[in-house]
N, C-alpha and C positions, 0 to 999 in steps of 0.2 A: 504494500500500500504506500502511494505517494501523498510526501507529508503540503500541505499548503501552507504558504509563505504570505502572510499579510504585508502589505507595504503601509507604514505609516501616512499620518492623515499629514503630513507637511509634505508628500511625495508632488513634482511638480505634474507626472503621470497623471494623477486625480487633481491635479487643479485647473485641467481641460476638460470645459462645460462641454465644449461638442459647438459651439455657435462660432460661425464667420465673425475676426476680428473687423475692425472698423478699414483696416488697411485692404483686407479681402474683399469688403462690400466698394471699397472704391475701385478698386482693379474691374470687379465685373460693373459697376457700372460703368467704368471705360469702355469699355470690352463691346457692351450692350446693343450697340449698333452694328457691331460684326455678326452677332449672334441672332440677331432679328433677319439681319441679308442673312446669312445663313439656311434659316429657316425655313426663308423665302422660296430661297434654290433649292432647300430639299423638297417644300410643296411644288414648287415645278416639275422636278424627278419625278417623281412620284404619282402626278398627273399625265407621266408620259410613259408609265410602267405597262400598260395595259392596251396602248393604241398607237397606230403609228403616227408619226410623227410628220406635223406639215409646217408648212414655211413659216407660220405665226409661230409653232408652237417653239422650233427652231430660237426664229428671234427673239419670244420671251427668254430661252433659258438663255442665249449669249447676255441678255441684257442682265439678268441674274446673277451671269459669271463674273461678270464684269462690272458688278456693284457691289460683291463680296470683293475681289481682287483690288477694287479702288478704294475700299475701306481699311481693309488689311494696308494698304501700304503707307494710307493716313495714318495708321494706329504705329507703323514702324518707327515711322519718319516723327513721330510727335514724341514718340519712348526714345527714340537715337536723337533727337536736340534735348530731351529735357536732362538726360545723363549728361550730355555736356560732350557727346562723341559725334564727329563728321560726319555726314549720309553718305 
């Protein structure tokens, strides 16, 4: 039989509630706009899983791509000036 090991109550293990600190909730709200186009382009996929695919539906998804791809490089390019490092 294995013996169980309590860890005292001042252990920093147990002083983690389990909630997003304040620095977390900012990241995804940065984030929040890439994750919306995201979403976007997966309901596009998604709506093109079952049918073929015609010139509209074509153009919605480049335009899709191309609004996750043009956020993504806004969110680079704002994190590589705010460190203080060259694009």
């Amino acid at each position: 039989m294995k013996s169980i090991i309590t860890l005292p109550s001042t252990s920093q293990a147990l002083a983690f509630d389990g909630e997003p600190s304040d620095a977390d909730l900012d990241a995804i709200a940065q984030e929040m706009p890439l994750i919306a186009a995201e979403v976007d382009l997966l309901d596009v996929e998604i709506s093109l899983l079952d049918r073929p695919v015609t010139e509209l539906d074509s153009q919605r998804l480049r335009r899709r791509r191309r609004r996750v791809l043009a956020i993504r490089r806004d969110l680079t390019n704002r994190t590589t000036v705010c460190s203080g490092g060259a694009a």
